[in-house]
DRENNUMAR-684796 format. One record per residue (C-alpha): residue number from 1; x, y, z; residue in one letter; chain. Coordinates in steps of 0.5 Angstrom, whole numbers, plus 500, padded with zeros to 3 digits. Layout:
# residues N
@i: NUM | u: X | v: Y | w: Z | aa: A | ch: A
...
# end
This chain:
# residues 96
@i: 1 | u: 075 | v: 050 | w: 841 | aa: X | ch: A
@i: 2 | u: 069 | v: 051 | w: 837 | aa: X | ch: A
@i: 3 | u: 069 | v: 053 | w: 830 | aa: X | ch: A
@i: 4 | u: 066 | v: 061 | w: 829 | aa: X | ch: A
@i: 5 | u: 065 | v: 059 | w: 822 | aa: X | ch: A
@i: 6 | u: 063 | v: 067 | w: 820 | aa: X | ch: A
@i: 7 | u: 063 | v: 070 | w: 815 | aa: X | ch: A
@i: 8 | u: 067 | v: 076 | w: 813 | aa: X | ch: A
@i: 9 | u: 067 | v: 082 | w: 809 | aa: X | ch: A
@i: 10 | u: 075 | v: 081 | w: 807 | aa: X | ch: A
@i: 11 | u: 080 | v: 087 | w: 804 | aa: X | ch: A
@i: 12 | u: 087 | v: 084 | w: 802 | aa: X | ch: A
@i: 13 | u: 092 | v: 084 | w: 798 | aa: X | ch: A
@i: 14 | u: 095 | v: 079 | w: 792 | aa: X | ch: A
@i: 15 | u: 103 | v: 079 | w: 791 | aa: X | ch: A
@i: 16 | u: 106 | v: 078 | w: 785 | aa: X | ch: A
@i: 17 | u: 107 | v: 071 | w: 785 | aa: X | ch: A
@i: 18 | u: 100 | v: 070 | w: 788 | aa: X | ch: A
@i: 19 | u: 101 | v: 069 | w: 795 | aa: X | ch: A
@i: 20 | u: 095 | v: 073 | w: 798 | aa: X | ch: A
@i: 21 | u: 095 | v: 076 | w: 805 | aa: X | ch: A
@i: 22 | u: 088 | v: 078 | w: 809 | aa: X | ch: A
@i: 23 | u: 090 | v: 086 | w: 811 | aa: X | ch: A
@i: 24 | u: 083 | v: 088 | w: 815 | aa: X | ch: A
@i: 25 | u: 076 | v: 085 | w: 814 | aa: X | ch: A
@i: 26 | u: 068 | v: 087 | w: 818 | aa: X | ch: A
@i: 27 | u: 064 | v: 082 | w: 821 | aa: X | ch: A
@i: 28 | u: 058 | v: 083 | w: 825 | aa: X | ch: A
@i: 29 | u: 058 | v: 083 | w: 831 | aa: X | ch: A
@i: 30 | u: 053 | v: 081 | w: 837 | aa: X | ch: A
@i: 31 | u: 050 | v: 087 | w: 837 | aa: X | ch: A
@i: 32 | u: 047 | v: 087 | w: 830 | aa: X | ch: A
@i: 33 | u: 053 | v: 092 | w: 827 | aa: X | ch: A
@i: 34 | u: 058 | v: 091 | w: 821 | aa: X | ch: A
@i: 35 | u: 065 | v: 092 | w: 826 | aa: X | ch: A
@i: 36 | u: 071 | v: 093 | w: 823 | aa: X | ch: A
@i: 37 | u: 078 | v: 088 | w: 824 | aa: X | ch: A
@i: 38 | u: 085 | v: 091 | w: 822 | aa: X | ch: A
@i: 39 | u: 090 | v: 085 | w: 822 | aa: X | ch: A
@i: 40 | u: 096 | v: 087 | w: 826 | aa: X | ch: A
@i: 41 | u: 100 | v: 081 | w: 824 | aa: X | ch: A
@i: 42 | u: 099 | v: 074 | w: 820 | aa: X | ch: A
@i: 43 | u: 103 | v: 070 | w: 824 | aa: X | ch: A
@i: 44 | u: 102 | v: 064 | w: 819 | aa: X | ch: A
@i: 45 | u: 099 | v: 062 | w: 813 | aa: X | ch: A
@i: 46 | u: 097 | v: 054 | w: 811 | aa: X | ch: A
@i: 47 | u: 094 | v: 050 | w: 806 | aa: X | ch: A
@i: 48 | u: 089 | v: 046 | w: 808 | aa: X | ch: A
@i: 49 | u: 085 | v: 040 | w: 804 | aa: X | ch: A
@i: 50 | u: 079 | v: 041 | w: 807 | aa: X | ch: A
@i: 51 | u: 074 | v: 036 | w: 804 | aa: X | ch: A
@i: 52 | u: 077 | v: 036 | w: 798 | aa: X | ch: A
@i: 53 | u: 077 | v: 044 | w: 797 | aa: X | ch: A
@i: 54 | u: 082 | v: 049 | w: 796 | aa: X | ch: A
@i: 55 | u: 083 | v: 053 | w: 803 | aa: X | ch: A
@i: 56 | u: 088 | v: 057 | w: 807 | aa: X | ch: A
@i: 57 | u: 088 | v: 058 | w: 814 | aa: X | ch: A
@i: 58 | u: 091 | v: 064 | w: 817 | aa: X | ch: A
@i: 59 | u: 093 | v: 065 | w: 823 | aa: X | ch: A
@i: 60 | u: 093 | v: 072 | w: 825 | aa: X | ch: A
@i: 61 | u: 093 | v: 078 | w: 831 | aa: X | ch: A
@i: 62 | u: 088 | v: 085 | w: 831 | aa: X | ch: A
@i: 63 | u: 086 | v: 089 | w: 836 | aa: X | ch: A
@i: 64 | u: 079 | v: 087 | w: 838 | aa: X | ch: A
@i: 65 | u: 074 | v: 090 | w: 843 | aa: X | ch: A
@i: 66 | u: 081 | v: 093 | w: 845 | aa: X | ch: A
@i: 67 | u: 084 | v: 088 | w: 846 | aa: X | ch: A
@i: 68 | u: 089 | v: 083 | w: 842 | aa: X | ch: A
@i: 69 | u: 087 | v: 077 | w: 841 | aa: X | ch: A
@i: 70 | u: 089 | v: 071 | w: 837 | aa: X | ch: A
@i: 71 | u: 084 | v: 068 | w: 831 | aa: X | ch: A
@i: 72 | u: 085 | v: 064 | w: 826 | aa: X | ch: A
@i: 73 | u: 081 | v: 066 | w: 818 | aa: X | ch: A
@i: 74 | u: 079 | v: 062 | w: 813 | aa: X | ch: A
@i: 75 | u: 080 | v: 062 | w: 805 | aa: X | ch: A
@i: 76 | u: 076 | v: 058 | w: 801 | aa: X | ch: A
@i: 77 | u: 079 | v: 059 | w: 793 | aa: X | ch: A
@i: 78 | u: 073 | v: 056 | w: 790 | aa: X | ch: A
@i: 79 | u: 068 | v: 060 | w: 792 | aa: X | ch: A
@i: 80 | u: 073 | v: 065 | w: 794 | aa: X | ch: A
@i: 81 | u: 069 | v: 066 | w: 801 | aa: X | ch: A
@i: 82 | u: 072 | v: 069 | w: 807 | aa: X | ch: A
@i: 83 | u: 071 | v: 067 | w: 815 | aa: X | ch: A
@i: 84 | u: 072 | v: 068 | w: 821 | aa: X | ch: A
@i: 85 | u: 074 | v: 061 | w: 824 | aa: X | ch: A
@i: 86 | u: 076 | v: 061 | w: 830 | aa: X | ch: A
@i: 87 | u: 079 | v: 065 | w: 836 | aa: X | ch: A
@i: 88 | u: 085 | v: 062 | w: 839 | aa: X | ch: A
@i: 89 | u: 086 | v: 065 | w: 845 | aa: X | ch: A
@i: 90 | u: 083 | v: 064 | w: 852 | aa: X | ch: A
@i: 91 | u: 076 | v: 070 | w: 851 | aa: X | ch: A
@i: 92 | u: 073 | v: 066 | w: 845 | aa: X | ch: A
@i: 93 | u: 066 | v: 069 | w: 843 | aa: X | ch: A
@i: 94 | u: 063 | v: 072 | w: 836 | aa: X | ch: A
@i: 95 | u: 063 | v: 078 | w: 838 | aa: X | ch: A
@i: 96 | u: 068 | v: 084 | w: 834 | aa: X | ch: A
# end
């Protein structure tokens, strides 16, 4: 699938030992408005060296447009940016 690579306004939380998990976030969708993404799940977390950077993947569940669906966000340490990377199911799209 082809990488999103959009970013996002992020909410989430950072455990006692660091560990951070993404709790919701807004992202703008085709029609030009700001539309908030409640992440029902994260069903893994993985650091990945990506071009010598610092950044999780997280591959997480919310219900978007009423539907659920399955997408992957990405966490860059450094500049501390989220981003909405890539829809891993069947409907793909940008819009929220």
């Amino acid at each position: 699938m082809n990488a999103l690579n959009v970013p996002v306004e992020m909410i989430s939380t950072c455990s006692a030992e660091g560990e951070v998990c993404p709790v919701r976030f807004r992202v703008r969708g085709r029609d030009g408005e700001l539309h908030t993404v409640r992440i029902r799940r994260v069903r893994d977390t993985v650091e990945i060296p990506y071009f010598g950077v610092e950044t999780f993947r997280f591959v997480c569940t919310a219900e978007i447009a009423g539907r659920e669906r399955l997408f992957e966000l990405r966490y860059n340490v450094r500049c501390h940016r989220w981003v909405l990377w890539q829809f891993l199911d069947a409907a793909g799209g940008r819009g929220a």
